[in-house]
C-alpha positions as CSV (number, residue, x, y, z in Angstrom):
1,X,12.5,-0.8,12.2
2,X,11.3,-3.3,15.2
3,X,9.3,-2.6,18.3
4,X,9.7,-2.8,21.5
5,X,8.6,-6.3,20.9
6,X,10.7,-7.2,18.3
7,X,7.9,-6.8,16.0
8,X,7.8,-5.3,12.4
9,X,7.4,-1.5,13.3
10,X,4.7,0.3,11.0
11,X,6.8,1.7,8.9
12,X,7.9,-2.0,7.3
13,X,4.4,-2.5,7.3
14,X,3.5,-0.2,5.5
15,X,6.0,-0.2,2.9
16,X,4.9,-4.3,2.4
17,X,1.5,-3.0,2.0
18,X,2.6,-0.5,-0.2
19,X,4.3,-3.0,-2.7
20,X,1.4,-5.5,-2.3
21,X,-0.9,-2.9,-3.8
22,X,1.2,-2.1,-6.5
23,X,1.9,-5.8,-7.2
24,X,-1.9,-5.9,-7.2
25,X,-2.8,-2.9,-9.2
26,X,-0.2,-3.8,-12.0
27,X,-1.1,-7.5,-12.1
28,X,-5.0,-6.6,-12.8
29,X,-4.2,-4.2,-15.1
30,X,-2.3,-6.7,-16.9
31,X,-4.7,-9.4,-16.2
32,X,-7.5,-7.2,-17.6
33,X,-5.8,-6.4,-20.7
34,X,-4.5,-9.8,-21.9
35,X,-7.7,-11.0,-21.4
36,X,-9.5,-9.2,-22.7
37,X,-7.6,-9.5,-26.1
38,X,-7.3,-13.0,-25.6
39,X,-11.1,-12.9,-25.8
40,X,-11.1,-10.8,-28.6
41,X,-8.8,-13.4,-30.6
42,X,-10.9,-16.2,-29.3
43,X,-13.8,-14.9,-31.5
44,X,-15.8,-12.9,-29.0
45,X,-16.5,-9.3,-29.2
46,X,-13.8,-6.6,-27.8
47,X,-14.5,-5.2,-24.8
48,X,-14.6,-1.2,-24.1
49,X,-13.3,0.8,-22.0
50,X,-15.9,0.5,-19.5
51,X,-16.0,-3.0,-19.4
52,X,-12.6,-3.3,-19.0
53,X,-12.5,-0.8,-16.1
54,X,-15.2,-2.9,-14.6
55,X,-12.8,-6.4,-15.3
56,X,-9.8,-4.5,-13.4
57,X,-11.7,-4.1,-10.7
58,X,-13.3,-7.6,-10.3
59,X,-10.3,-9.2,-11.5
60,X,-8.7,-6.8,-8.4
61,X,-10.6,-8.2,-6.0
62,X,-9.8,-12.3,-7.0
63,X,-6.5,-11.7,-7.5
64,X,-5.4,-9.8,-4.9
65,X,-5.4,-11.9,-2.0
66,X,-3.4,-14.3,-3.5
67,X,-0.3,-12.2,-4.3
68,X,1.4,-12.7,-0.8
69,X,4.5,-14.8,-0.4
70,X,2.5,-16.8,1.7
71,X,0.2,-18.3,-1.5
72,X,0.4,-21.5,-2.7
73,X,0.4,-22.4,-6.4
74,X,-2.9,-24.4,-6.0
75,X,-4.5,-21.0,-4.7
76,X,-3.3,-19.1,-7.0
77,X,-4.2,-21.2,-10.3
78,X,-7.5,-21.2,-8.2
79,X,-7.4,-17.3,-8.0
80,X,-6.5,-17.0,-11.8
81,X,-9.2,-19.6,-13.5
82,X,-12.3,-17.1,-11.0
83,X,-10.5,-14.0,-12.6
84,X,-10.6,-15.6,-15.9
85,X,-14.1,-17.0,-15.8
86,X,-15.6,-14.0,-14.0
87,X,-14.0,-12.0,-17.0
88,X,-15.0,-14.3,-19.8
89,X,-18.7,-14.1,-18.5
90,X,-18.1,-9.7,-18.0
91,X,-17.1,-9.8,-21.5
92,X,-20.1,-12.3,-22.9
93,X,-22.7,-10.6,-21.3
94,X,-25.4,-9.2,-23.9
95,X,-25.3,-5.5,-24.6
96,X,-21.7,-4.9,-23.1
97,X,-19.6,-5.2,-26.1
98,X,-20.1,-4.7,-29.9
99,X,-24.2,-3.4,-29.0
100,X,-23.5,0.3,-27.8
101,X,-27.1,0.4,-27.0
102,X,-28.4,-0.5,-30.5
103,X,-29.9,-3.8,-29.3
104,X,-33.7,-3.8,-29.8
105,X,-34.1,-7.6,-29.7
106,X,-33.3,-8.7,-26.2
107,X,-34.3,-12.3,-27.1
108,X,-32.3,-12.6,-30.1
109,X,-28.9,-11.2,-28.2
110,X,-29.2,-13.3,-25.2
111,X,-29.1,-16.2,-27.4
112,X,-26.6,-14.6,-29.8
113,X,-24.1,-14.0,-26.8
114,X,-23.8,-17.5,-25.1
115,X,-21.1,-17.7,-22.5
116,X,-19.8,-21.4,-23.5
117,X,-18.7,-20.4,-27.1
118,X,-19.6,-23.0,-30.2
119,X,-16.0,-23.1,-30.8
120,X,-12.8,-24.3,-29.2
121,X,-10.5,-21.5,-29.7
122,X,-12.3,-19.4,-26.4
123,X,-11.5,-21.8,-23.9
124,X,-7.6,-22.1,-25.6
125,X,-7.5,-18.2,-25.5
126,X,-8.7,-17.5,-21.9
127,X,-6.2,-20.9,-20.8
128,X,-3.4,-18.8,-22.2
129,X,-4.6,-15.5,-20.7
130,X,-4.5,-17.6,-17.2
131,X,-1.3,-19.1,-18.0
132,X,0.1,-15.1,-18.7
133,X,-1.2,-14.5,-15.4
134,X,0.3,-17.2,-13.1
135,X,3.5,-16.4,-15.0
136,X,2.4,-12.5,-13.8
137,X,1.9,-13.1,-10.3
138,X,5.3,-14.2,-9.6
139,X,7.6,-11.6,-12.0
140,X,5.2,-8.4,-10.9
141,X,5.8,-8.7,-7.2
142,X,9.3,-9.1,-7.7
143,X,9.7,-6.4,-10.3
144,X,8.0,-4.1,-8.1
145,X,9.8,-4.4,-5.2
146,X,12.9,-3.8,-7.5
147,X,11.6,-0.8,-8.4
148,X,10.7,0.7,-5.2
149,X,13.9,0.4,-3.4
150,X,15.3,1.3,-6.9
151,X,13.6,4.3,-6.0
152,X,13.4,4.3,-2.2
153,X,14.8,7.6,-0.3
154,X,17.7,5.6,0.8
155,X,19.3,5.2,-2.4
156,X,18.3,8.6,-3.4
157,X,20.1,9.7,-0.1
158,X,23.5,7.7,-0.9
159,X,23.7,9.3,-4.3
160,X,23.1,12.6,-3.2
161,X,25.7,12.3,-1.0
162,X,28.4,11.4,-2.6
163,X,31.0,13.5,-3.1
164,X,31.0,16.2,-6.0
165,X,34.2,16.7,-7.9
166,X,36.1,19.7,-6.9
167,X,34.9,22.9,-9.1
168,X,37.9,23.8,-11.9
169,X,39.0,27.5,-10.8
170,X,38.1,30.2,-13.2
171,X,39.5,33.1,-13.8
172,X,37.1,35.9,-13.3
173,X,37.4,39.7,-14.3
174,X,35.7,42.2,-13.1
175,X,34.7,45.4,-14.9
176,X,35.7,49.0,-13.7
177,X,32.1,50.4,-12.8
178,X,31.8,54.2,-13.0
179,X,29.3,55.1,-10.2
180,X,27.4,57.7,-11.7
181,X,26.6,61.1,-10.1
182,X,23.4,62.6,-9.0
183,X,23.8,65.1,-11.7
184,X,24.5,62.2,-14.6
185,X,21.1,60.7,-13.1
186,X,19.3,63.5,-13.5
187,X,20.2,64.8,-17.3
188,X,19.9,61.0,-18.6
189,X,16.2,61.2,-17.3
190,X,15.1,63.3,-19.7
191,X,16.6,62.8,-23.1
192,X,14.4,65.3,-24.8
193,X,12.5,68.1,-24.8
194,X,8.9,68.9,-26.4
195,X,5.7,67.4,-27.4
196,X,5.1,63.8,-28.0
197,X,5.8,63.1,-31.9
198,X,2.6,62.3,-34.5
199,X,1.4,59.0,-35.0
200,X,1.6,58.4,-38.7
């Protein structure tokens, strides 16, 4: 639908919004998740629920501006390594994951729960996590928009009308029903007479 101006009418807009927040919401979701095991398996503590909420939402905010068409693979590894780091240092922050409250010893945890790990396996993990990612922000878009003019109203409409095959004919019969009279209504009221029988 165009304007009088030839411009995109609000309706396209808003169905390229539409898709760009799903792209986003299902690529931070994802994002979120892989990282946060990729942490995990990279020898730092598993993040909860909470903390993971909390990624999704930073990782939200990095990410989504560079899903458009219009980003450049610079800005989008860019994008990716904030989200990853961001989330590495959520997730390595004392007290968030594997304490559940039971630290008495703030000293002792802030140097237990460095964010440069001792090891090289963190850094490998949270490299693959990004590289998941990159390979994320291009198959989600796409995969969404699929899906929503898999689903859109117009395709819905096309099916609907298509034609329906003719009904097969059946043949139907109809009972003889004896109206009954006034008199038949009244006598079938009252089946019998008397008190109400004994409960036993």
């Amino acid at each position: 639908m165009t304007g009088a101006a030839g411009e995109p009418g609000i309706d396209a807009r808003l169905r390229r919004r539409r898709r760009a927040l799903g792209a986003a919401l299902a690529v931070a979701a994802a994002t979120t998740v892989v990282t946060g095991c990729a942490h995990a398996l990279g020898g730092g503590a598993a993040p909860d629920a909470l903390l993971l909420a909390t990624a999704a939402i930073v990782t939200l905010l990095v990410l989504g501006p560079v899903l458009g068409e219009r980003a450049s693979g610079a800005r989008r590894v860019v994008g990716v390594a904030i989200a990853q780091l961001l989330q590495h240092v959520l997730y390595s922050l004392p007290g968030t994951a594997g304490s559940g409250g039971h630290v008495h010893d703030a000293g002792a945890a802030l140097q237990a729960a460095t964010v440069g790990h001792a090891h090289a396996s963190m850094p490998l993990a949270h490299v693959a996590a990004g590289l998941i990612t990159l390979g994320l922000l291009r198959a989600v878009p796409r995969a969404v928009d699929a899906l929503l003019e898999a689903m859109s109203l117009r395709r819905a409409e096309a099916a609907l009308d298509a034609p329906l095959p003719a009904p097969r004919h059946r043949a139907s019969v109809i009972a003889a029903v004896r109206r009954p009279s006034a008199l038949d209504v009244l006598r079938s009221a009252v089946q019998r007479r008397g008190p109400p029988l004994p409960v036993v």
